[in-house]
C-alpha positions as CSV (number, residue, x, y, z in Angstrom):
1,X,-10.5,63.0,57.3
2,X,-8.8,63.3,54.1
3,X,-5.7,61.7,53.1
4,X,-4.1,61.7,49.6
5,X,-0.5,60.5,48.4
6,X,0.9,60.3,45.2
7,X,3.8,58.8,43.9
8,X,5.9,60.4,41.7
9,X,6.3,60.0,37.9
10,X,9.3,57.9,36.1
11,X,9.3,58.5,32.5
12,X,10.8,54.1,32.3
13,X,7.7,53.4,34.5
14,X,4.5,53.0,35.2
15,X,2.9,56.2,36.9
16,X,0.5,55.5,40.1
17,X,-1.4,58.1,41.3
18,X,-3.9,57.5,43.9
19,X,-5.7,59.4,46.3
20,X,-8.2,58.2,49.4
21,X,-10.9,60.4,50.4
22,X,-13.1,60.8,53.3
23,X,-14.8,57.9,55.9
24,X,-15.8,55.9,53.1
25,X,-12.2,55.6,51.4
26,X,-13.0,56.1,48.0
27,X,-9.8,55.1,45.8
28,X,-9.3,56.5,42.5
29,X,-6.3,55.0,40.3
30,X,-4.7,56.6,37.0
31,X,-2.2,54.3,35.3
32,X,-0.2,55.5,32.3
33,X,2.6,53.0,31.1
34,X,5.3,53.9,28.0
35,X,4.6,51.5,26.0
36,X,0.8,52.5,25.1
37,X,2.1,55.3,23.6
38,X,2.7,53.9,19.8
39,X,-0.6,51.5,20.7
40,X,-2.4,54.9,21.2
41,X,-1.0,56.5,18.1
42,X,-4.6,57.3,15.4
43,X,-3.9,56.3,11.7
44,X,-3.5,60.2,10.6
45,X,-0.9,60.5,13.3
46,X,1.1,57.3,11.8
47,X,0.8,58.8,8.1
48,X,2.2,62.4,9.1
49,X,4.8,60.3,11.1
50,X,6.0,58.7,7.8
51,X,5.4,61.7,6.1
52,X,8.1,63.2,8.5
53,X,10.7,60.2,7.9
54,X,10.0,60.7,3.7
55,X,11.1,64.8,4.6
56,X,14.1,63.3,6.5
57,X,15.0,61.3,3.9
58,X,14.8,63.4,0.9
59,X,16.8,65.7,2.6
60,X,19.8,63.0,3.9
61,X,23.0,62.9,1.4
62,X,21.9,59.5,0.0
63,X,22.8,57.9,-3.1
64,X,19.7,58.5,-6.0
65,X,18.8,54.7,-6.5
66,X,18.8,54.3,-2.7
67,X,16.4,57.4,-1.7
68,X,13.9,56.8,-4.4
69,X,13.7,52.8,-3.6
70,X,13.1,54.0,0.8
71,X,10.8,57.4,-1.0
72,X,8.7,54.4,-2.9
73,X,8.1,52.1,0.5
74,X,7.3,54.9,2.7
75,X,4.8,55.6,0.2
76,X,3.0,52.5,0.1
77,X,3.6,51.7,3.8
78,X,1.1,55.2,4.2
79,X,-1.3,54.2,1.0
80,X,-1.5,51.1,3.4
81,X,-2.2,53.0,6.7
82,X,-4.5,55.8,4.8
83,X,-7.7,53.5,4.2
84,X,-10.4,52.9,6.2
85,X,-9.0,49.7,7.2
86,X,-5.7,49.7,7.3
87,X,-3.6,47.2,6.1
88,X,-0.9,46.9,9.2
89,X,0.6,43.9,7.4
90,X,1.3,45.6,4.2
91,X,2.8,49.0,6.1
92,X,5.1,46.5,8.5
93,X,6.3,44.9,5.2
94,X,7.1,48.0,3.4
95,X,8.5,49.6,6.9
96,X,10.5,46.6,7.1
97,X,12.2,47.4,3.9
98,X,12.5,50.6,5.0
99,X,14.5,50.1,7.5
100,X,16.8,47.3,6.4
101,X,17.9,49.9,3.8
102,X,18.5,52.9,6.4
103,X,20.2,50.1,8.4
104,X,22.8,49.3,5.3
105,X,23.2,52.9,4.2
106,X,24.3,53.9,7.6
107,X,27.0,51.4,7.2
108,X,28.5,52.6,4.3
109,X,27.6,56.7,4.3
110,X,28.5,58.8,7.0
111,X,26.0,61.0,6.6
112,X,23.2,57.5,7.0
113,X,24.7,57.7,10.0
114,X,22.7,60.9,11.1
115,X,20.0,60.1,9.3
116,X,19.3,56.3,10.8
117,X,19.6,58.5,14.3
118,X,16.8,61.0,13.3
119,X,14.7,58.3,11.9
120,X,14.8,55.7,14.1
121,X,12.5,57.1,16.9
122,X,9.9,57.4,14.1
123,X,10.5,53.7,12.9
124,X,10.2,53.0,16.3
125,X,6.9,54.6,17.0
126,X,5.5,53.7,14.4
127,X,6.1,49.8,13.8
128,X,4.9,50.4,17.7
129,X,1.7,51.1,16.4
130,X,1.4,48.2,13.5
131,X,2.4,45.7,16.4
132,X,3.8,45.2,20.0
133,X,5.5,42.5,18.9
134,X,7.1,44.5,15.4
135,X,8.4,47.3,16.7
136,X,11.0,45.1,18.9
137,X,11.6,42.9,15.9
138,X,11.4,45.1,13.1
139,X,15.0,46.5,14.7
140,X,16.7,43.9,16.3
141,X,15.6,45.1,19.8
């Protein structure tokens, strides 16, 4: 006898898909939850992340002094990720800057305002991946 059901997948939770095979009822389980998904995230991954925020930003319509001060802590923050070890601590610290400045630029330029939208799914992912507990912090969530 062989009966199988699945419930179906909501990207806000947890998947659950299970089958039961034969006279034995052998029960196989796959979970997959959102939130692993910056946890999961490999070092290179993180670096071509801020890579792609240090694009966005030299592109945005952002005042000289401001771009080259966010261009200089993306930098470190992925000097800090790019070693063999690396140094979460130093990357949250720098992302932190990061984002305080973003966050008062897109108060005071309209086009930060576009920007901050386009980046923060990036901060997000990737202060994710420096810490559970920064990501939520890191942006007043």
């Amino acid at each position: 006898m062989l009966v199988a059901a699945t419930v179906p997948h909501n990207s806000r939770e947890c998947c659950n898909n299970q089958a039961v095979l034969g006279d034995n009822n052998q029960v196989t389980q796959q979970n997959q939850v959102g939130a692993d998904t910056a946890e999961s995230l490999t070092k290179h991954e993180v670096v071509k992340l801020l890579t792609q925020l240090e694009t966005l930003i030299q592109g945005a319509e952002l005042p000289a002094d401001t771009k080259e001060e966010v261009i200089e802590d993306l930098n470190a923050a992925k000097n800090a990720t790019d070693k063999e070890e690396p140094n979460k601590k130093r990357a949250l610290v720098r992302l932190e800057n990061v984002t305080e400045t973003l966050e008062k630029t897109t108060k005071t330029v309209d086009s930060g305002k576009k920007l901050w939208t386009a980046a923060k799914p990036i901060i997000v992912k990737v202060a994710g991946w420096l810490g559970a507990a920064a990501g939520s912090s890191l942006l007043g969530l």
